[in-house]
CHARMM-style PDB file with segment names, atoms N, HN, CA, C and O in Angstrom:
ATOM      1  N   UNK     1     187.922 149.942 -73.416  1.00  0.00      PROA
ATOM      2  CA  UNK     1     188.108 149.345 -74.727  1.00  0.00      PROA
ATOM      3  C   UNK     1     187.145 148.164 -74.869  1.00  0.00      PROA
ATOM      4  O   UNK     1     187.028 147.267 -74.034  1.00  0.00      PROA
ATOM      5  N   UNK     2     186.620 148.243 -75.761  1.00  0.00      PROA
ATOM      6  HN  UNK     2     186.716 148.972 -76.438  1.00  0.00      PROA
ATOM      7  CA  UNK     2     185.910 147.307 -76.012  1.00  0.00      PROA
ATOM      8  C   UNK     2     186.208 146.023 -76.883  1.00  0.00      PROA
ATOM      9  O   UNK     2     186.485 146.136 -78.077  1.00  0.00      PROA
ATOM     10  N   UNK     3     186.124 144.468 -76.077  1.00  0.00      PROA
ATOM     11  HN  UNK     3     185.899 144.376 -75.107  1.00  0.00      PROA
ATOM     12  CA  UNK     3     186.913 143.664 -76.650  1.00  0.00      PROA
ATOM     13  C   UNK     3     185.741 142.295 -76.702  1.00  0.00      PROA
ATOM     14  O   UNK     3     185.927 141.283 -76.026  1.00  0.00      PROA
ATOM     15  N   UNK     4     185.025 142.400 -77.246  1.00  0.00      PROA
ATOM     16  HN  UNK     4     184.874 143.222 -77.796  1.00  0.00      PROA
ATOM     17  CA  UNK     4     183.742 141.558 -77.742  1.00  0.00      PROA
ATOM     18  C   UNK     4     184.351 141.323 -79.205  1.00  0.00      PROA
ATOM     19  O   UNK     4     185.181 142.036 -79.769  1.00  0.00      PROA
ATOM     20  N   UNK     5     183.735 140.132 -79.697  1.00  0.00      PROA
ATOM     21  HN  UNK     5     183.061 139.552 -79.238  1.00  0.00      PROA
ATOM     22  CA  UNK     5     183.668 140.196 -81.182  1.00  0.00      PROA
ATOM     23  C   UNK     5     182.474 140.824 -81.578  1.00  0.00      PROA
ATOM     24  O   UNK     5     181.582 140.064 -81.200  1.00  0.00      PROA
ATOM     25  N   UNK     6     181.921 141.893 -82.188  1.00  0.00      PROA
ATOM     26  HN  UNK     6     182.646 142.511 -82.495  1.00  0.00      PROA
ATOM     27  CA  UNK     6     180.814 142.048 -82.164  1.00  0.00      PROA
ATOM     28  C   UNK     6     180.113 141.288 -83.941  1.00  0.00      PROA
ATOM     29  O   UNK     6     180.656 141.425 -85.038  1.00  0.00      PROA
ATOM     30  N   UNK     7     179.321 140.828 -83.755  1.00  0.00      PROA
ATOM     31  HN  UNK     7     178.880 140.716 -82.864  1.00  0.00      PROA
ATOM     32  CA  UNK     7     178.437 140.180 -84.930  1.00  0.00      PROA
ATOM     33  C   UNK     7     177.278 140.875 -85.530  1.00  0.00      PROA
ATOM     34  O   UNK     7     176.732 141.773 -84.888  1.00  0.00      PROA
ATOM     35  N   UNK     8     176.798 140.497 -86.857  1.00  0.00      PROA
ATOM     36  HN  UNK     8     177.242 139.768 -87.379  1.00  0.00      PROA
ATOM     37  CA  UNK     8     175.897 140.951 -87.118  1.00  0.00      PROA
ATOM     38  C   UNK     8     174.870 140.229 -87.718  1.00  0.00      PROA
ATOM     39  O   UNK     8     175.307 139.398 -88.515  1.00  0.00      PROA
ATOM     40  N   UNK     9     173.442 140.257 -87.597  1.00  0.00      PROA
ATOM     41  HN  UNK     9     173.087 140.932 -86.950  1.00  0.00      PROA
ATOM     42  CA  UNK     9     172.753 139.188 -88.212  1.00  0.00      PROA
ATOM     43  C   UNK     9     171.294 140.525 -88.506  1.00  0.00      PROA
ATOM     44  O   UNK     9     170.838 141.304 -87.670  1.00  0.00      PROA
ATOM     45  N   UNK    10     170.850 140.346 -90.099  1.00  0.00      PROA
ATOM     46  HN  UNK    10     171.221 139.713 -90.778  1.00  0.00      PROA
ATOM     47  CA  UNK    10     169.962 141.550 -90.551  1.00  0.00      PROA
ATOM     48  C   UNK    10     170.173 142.548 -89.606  1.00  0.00      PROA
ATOM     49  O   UNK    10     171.380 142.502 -89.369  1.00  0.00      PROA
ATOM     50  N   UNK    11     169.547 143.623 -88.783  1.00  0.00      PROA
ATOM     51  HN  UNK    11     168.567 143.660 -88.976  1.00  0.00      PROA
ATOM     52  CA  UNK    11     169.725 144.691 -88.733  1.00  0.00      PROA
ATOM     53  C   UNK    11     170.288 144.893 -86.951  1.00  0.00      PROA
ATOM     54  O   UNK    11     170.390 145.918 -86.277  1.00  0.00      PROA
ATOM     55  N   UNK    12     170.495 143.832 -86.701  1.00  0.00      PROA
ATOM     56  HN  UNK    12     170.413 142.999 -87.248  1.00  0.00      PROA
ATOM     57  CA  UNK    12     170.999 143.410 -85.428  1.00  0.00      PROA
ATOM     58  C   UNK    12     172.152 143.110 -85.086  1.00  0.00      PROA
ATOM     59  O   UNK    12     172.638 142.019 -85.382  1.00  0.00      PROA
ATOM     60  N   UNK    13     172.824 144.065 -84.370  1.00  0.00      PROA
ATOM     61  HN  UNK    13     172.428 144.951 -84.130  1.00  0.00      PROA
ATOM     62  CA  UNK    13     173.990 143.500 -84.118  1.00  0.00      PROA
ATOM     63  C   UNK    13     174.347 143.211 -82.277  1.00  0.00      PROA
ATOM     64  O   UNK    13     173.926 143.835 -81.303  1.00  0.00      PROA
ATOM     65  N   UNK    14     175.270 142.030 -82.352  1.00  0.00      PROA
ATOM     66  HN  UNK    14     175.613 141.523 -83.143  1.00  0.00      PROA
ATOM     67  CA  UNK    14     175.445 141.403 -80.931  1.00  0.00      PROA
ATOM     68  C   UNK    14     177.137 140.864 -80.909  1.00  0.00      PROA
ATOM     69  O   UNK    14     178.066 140.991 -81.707  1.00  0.00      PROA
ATOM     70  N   UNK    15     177.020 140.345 -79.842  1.00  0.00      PROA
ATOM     71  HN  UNK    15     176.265 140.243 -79.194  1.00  0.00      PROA
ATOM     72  CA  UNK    15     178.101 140.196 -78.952  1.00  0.00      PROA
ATOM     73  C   UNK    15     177.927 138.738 -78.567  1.00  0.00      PROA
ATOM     74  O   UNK    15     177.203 138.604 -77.581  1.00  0.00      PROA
ATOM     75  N   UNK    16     178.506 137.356 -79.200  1.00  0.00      PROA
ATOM     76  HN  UNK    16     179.095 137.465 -80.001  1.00  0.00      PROA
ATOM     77  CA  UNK    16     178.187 136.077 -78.258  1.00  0.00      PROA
ATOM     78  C   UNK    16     178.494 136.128 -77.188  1.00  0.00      PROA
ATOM     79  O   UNK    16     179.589 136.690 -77.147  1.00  0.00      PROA
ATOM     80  N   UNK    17     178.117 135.824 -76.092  1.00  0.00      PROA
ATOM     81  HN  UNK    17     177.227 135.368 -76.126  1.00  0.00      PROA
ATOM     82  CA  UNK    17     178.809 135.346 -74.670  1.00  0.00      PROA
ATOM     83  C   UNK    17     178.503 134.131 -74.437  1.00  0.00      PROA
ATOM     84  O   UNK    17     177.462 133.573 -74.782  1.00  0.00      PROA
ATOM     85  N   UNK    18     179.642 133.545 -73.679  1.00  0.00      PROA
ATOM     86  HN  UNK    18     180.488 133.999 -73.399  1.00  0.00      PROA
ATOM     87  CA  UNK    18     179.416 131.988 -73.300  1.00  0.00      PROA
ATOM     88  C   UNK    18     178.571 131.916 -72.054  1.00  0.00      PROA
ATOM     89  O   UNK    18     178.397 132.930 -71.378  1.00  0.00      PROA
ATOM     90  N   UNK    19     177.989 130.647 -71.692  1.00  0.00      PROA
ATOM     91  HN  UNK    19     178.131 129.823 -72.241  1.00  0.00      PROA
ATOM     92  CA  UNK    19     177.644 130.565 -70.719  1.00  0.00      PROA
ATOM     93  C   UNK    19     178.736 130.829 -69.294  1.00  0.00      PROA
ATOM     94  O   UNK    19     178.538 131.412 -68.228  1.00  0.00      PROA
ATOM     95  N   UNK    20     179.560 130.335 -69.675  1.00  0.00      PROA
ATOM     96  HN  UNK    20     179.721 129.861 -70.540  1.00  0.00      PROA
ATOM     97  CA  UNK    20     180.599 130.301 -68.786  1.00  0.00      PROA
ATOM     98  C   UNK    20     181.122 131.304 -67.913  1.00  0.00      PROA
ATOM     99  O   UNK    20     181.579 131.263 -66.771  1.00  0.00      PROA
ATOM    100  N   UNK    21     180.845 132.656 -69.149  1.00  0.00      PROA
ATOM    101  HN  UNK    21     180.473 132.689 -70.077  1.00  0.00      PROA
ATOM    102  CA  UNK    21     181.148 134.224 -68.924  1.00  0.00      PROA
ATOM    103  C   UNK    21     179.780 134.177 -68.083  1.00  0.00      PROA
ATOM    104  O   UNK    21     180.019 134.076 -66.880  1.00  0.00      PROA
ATOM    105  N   UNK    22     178.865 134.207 -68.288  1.00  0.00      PROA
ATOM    106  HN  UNK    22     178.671 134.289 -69.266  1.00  0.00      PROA
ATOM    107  CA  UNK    22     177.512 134.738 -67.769  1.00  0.00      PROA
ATOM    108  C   UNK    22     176.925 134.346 -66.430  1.00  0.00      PROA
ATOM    109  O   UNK    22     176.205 135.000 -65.675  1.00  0.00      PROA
ATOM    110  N   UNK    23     177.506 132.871 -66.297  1.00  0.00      PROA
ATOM    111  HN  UNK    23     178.091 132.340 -66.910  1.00  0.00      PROA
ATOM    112  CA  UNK    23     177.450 132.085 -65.031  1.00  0.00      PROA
ATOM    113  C   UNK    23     178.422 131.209 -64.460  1.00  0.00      PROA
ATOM    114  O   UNK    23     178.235 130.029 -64.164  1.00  0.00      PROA
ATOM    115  N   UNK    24     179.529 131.902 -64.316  1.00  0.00      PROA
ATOM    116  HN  UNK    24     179.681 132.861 -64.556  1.00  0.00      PROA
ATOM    117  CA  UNK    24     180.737 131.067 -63.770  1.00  0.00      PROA
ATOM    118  C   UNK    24     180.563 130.478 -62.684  1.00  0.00      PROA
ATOM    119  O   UNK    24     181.535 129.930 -62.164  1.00  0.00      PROA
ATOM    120  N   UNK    25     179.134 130.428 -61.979  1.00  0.00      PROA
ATOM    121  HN  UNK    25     178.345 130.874 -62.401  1.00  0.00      PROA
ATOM    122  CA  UNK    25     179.064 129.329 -60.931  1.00  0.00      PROA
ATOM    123  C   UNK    25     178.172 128.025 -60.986  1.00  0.00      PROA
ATOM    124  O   UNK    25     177.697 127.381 -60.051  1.00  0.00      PROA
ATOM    125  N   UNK    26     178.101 127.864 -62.061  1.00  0.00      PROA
ATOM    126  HN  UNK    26     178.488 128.387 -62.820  1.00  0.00      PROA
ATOM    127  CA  UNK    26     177.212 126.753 -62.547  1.00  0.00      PROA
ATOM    128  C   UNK    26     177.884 125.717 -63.427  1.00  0.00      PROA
ATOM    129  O   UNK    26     177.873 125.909 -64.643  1.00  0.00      PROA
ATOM    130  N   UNK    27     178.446 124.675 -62.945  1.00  0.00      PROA
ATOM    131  HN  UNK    27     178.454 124.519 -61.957  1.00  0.00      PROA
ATOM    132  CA  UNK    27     178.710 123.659 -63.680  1.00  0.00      PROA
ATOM    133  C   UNK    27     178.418 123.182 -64.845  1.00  0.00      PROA
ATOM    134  O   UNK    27     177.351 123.707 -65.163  1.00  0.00      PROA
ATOM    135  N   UNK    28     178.837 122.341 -65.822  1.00  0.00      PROA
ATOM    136  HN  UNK    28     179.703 121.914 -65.564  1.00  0.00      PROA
ATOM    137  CA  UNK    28     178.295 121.905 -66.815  1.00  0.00      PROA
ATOM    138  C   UNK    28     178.412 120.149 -66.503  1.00  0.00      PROA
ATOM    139  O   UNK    28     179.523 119.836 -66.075  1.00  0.00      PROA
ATOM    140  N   UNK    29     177.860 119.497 -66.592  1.00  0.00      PROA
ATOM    141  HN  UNK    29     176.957 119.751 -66.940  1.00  0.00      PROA
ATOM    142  CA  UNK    29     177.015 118.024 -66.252  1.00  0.00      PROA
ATOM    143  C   UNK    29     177.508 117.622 -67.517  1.00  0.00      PROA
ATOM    144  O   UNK    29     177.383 118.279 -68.551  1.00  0.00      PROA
ATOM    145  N   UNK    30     178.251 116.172 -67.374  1.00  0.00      PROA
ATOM    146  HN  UNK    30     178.352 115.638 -66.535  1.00  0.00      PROA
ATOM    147  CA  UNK    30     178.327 115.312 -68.722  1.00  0.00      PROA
ATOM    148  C   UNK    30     177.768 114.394 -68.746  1.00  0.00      PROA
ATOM    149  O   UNK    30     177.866 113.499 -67.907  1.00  0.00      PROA
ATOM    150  N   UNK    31     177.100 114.393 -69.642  1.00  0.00      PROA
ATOM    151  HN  UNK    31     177.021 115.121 -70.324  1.00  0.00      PROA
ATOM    152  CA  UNK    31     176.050 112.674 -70.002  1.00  0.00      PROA
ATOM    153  C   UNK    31     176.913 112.074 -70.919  1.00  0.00      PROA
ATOM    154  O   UNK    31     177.839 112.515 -71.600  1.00  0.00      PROA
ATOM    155  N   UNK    32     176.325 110.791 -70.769  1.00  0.00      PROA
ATOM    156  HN  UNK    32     175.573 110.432 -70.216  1.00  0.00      PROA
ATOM    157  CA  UNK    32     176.358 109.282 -71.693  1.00  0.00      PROA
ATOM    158  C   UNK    32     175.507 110.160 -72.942  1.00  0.00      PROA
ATOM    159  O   UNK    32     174.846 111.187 -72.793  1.00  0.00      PROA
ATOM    160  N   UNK    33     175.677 109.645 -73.790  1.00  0.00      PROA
ATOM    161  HN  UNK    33     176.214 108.810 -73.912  1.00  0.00      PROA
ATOM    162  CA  UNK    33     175.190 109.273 -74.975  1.00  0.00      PROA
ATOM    163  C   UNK    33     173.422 108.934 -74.664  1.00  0.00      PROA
ATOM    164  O   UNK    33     172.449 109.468 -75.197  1.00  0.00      PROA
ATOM    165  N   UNK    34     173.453 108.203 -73.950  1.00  0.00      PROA
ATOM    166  HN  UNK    34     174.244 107.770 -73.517  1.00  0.00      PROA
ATOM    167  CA  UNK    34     172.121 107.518 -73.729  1.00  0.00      PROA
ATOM    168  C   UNK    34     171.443 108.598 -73.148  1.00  0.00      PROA
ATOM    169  O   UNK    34     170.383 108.969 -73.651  1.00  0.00      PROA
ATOM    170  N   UNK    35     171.922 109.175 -72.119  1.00  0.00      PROA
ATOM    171  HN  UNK    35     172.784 108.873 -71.710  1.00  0.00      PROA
ATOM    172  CA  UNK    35     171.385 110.357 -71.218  1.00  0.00      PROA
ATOM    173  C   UNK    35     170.816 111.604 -71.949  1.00  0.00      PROA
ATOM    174  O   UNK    35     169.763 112.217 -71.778  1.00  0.00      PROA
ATOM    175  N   UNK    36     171.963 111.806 -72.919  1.00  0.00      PROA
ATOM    176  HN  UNK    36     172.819 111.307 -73.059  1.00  0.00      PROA
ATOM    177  CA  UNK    36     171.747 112.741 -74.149  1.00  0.00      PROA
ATOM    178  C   UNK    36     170.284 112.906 -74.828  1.00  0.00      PROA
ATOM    179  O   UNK    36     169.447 113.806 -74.905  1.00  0.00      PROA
ATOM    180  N   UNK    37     170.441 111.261 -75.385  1.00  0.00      PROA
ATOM    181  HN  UNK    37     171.121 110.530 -75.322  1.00  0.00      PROA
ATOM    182  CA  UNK    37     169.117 111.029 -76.198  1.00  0.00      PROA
ATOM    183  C   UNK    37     167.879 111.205 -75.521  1.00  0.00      PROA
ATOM    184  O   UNK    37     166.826 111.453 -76.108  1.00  0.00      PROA
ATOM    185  N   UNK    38     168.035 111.038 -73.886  1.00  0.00      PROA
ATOM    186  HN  UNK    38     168.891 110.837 -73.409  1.00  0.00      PROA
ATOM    187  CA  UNK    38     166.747 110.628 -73.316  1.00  0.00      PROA
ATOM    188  C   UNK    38     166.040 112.165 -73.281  1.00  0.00      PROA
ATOM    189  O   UNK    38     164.874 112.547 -73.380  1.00  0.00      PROA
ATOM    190  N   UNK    39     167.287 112.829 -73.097  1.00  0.00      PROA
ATOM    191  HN  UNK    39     168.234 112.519 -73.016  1.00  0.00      PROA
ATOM    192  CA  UNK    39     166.833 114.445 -72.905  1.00  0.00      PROA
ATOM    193  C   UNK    39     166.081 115.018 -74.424  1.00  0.00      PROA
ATOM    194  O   UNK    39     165.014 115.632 -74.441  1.00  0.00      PROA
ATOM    195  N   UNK    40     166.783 114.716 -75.492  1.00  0.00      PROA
ATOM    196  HN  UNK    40     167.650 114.218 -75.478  1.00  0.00      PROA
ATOM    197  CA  UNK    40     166.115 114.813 -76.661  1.00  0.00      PROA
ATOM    198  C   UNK    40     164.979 114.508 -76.977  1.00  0.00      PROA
ATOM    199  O   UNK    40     164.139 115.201 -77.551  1.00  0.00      PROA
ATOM    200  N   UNK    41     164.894 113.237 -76.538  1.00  0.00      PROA
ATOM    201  HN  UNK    41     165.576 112.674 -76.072  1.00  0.00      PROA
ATOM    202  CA  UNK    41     162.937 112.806 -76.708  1.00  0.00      PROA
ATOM    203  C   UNK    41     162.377 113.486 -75.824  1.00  0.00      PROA
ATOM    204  O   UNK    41     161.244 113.076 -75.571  1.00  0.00      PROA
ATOM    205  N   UNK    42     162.616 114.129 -75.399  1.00  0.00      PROA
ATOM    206  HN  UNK    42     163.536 114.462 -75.604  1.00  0.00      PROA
ATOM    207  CA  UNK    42     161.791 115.009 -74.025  1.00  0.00      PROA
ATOM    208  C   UNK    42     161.650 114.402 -72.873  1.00  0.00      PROA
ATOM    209  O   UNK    42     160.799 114.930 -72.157  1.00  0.00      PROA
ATOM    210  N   UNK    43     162.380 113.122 -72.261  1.00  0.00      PROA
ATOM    211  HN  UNK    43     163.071 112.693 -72.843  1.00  0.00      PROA
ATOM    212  CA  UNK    43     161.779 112.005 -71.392  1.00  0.00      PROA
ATOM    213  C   UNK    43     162.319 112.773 -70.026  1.00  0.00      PROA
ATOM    214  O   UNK    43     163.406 113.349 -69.994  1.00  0.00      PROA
ATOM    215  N   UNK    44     161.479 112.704 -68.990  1.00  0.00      PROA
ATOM    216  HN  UNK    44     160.595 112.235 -69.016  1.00  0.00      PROA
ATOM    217  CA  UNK    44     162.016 113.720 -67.988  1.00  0.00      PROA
ATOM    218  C   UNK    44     161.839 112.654 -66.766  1.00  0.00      PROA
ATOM    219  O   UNK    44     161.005 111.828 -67.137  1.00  0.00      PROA
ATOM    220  N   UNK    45     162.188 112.428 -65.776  1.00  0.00      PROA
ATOM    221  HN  UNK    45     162.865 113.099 -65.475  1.00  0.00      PROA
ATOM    222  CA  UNK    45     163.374 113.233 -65.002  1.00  0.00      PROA
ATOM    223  C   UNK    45     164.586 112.398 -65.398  1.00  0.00      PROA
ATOM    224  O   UNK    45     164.377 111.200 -65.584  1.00  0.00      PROA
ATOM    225  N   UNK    46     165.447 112.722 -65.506  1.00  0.00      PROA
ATOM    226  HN  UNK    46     165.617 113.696 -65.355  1.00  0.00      PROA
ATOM    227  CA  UNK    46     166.700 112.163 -65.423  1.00  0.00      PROA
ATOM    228  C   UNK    46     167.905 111.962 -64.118  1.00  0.00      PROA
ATOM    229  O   UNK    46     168.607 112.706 -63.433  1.00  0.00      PROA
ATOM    230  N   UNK    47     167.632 110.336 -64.268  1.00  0.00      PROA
ATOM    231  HN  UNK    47     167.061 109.731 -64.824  1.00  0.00      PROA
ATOM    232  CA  UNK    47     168.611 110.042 -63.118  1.00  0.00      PROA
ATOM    233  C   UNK    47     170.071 110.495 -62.835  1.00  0.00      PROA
ATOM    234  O   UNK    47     170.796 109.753 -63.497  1.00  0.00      PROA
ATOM    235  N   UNK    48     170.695 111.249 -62.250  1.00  0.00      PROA
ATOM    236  HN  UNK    48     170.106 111.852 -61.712  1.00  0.00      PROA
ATOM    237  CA  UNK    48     172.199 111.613 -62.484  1.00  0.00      PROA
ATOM    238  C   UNK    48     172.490 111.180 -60.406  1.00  0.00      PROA
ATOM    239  O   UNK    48     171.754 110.991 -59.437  1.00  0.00      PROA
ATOM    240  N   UNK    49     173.888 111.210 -60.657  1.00  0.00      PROA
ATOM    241  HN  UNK    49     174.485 111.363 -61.444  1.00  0.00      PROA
ATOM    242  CA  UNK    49     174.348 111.077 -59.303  1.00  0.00      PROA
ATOM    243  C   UNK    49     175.102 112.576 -58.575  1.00  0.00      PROA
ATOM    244  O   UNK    49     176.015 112.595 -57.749  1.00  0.00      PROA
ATOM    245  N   UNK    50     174.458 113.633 -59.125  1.00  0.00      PROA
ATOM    246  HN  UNK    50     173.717 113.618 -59.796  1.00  0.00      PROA
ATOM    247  CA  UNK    50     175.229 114.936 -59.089  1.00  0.00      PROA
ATOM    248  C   UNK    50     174.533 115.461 -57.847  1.00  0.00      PROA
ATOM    249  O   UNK    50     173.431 114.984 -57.574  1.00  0.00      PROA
ATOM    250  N   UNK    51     175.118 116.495 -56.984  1.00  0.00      PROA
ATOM    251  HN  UNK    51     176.013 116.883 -57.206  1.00  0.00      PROA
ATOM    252  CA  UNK    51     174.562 116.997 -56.000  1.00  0.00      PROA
ATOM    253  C   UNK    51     173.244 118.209 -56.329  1.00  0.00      PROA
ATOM    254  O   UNK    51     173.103 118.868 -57.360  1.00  0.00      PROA
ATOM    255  N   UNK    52     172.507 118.224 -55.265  1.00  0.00      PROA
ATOM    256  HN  UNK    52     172.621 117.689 -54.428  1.00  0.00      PROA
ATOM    257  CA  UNK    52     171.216 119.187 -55.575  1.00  0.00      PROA
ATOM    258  C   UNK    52     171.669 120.543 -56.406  1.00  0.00      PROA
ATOM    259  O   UNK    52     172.206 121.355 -55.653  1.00  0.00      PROA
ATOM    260  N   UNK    53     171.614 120.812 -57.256  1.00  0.00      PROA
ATOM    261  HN  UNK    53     171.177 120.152 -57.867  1.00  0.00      PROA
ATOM    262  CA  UNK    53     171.820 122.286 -58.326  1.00  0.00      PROA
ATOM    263  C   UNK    53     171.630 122.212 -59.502  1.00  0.00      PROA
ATOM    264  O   UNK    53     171.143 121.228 -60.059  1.00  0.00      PROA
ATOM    265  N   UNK    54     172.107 123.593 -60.234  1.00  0.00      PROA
ATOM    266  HN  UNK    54     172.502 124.393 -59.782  1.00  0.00      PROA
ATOM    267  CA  UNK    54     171.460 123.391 -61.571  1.00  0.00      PROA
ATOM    268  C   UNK    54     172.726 123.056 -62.362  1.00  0.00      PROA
ATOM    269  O   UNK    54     173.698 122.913 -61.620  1.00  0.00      PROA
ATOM    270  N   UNK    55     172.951 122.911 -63.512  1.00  0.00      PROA
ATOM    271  HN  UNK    55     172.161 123.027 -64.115  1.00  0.00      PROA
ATOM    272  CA  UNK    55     173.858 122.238 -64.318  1.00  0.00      PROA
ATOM    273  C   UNK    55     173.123 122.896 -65.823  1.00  0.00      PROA
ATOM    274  O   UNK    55     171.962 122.909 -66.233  1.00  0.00      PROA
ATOM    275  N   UNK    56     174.693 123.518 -66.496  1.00  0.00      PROA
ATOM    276  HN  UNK    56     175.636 123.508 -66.163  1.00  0.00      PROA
ATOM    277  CA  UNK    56     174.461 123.380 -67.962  1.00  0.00      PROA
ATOM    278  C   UNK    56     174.321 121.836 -68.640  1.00  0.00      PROA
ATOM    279  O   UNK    56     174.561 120.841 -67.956  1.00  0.00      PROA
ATOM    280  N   UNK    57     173.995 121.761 -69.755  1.00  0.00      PROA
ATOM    281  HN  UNK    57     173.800 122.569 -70.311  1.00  0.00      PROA
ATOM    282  CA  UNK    57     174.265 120.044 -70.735  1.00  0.00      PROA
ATOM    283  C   UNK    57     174.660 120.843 -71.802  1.00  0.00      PROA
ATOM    284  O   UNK    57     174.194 121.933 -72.134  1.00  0.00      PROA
ATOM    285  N   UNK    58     175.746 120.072 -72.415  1.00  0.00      PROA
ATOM    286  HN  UNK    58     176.125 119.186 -72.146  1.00  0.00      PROA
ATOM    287  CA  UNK    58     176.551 120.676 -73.465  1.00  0.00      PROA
ATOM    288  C   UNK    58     176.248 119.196 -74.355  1.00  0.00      PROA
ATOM    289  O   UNK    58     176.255 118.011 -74.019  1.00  0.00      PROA
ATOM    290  N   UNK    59     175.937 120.031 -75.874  1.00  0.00      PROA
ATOM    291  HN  UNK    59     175.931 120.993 -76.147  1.00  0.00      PROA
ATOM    292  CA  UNK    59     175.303 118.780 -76.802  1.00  0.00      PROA
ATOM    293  C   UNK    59     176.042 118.815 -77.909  1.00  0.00      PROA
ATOM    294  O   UNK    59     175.645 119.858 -78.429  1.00  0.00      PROA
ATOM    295  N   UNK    60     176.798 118.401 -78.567  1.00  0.00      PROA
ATOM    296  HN  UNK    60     177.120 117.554 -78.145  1.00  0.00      PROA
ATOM    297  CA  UNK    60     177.442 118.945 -80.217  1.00  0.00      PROA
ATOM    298  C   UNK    60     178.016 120.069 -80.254  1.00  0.00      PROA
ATOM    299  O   UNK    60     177.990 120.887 -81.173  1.00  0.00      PROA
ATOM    300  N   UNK    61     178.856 120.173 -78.673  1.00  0.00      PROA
ATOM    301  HN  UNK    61     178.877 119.508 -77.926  1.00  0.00      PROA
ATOM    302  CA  UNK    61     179.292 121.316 -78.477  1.00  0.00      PROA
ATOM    303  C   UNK    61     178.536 122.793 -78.103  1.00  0.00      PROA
ATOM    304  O   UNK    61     179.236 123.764 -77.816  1.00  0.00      PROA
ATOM    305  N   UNK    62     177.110 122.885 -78.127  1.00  0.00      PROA
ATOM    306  HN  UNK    62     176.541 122.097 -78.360  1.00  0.00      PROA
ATOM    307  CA  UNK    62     176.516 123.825 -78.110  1.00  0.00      PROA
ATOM    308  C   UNK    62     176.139 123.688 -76.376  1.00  0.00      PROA
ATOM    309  O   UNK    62     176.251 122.636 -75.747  1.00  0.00      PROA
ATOM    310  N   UNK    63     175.795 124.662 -75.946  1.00  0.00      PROA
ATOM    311  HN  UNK    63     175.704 125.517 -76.457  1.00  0.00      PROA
ATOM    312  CA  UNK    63     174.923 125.098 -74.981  1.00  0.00      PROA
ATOM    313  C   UNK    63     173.396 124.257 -75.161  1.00  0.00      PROA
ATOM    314  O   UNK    63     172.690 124.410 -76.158  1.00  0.00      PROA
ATOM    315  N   UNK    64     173.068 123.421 -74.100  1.00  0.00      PROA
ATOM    316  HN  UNK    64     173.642 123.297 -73.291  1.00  0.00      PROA
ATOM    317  CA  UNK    64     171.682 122.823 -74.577  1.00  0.00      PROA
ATOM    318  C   UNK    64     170.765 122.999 -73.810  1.00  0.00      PROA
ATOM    319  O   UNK    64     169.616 122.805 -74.207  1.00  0.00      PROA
ATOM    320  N   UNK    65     170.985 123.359 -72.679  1.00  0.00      PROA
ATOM    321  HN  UNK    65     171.919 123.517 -72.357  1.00  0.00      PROA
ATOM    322  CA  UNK    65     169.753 123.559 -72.071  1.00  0.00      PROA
ATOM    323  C   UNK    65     170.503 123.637 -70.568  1.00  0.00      PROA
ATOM    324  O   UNK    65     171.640 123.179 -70.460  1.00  0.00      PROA
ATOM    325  N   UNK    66     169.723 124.321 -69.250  1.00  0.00      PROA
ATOM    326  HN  UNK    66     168.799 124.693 -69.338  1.00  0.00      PROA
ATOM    327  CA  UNK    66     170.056 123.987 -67.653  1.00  0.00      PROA
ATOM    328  C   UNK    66     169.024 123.435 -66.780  1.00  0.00      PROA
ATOM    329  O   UNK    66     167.943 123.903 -66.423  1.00  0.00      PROA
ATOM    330  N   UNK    67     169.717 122.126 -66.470  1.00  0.00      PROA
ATOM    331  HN  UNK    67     170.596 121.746 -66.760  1.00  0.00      PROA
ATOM    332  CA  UNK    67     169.085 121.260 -66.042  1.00  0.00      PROA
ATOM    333  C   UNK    67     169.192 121.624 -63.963  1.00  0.00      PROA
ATOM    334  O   UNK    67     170.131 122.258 -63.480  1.00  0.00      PROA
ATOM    335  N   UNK    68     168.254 121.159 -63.277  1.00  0.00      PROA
ATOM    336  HN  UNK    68     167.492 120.644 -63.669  1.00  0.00      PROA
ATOM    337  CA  UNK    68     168.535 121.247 -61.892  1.00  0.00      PROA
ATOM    338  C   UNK    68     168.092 119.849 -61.609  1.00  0.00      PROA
ATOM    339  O   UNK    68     167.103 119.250 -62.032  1.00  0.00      PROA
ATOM    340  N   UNK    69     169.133 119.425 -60.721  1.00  0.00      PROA
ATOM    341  HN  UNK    69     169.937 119.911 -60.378  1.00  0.00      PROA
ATOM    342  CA  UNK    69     169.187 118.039 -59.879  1.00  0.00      PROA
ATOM    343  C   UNK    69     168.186 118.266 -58.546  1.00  0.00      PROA
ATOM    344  O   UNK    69     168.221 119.329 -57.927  1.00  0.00      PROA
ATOM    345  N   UNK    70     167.600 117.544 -58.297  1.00  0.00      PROA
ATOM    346  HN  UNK    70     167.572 116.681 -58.800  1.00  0.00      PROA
ATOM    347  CA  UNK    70     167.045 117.593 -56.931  1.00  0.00      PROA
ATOM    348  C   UNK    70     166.621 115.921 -56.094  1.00  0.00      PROA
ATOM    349  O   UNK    70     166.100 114.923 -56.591  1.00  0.00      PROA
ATOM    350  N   UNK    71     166.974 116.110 -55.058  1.00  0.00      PROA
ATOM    351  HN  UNK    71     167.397 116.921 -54.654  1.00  0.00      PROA
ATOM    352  CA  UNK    71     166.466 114.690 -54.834  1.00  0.00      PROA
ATOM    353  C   UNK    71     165.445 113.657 -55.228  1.00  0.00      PROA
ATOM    354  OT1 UNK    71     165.458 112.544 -54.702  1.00  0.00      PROA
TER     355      UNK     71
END
């Protein structure tokens, strides 16, 4: 049985999946506000205190990008 919502956009139709579904072993990383912005201007690297891996960033609720920590 098929239990997707399925969507349609012009002649395309899909299925959202969360990240969550797709990579249930990848964390999602919460920033400050400030951290947020810095990622927005494009300013790279960003200091976090998280262990070496990759990390979703969740922005306005959306999926924003996967970031990887490294020393």
């Amino acid at each position: 049985m098929d239990t997707h919502l399925w969507m349609q956009h012009n002649d395309i139709r899909y299925a959202p999946i969360s990240h969550e579904v797709l990579f249930p072993n990848i964390q999602v990383l919460e920033l400050s506000p400030e951290e947020k912005m810095h990622l927005r201007l494009g300013s790279t690297p960003l200091s976090t205190p998280q262990e070496n891996g990759k990390y979703f960033i969740i922005y306005d609720d959306n999926t924003y990008g996967l970031l990887e920590a490294r020393d």
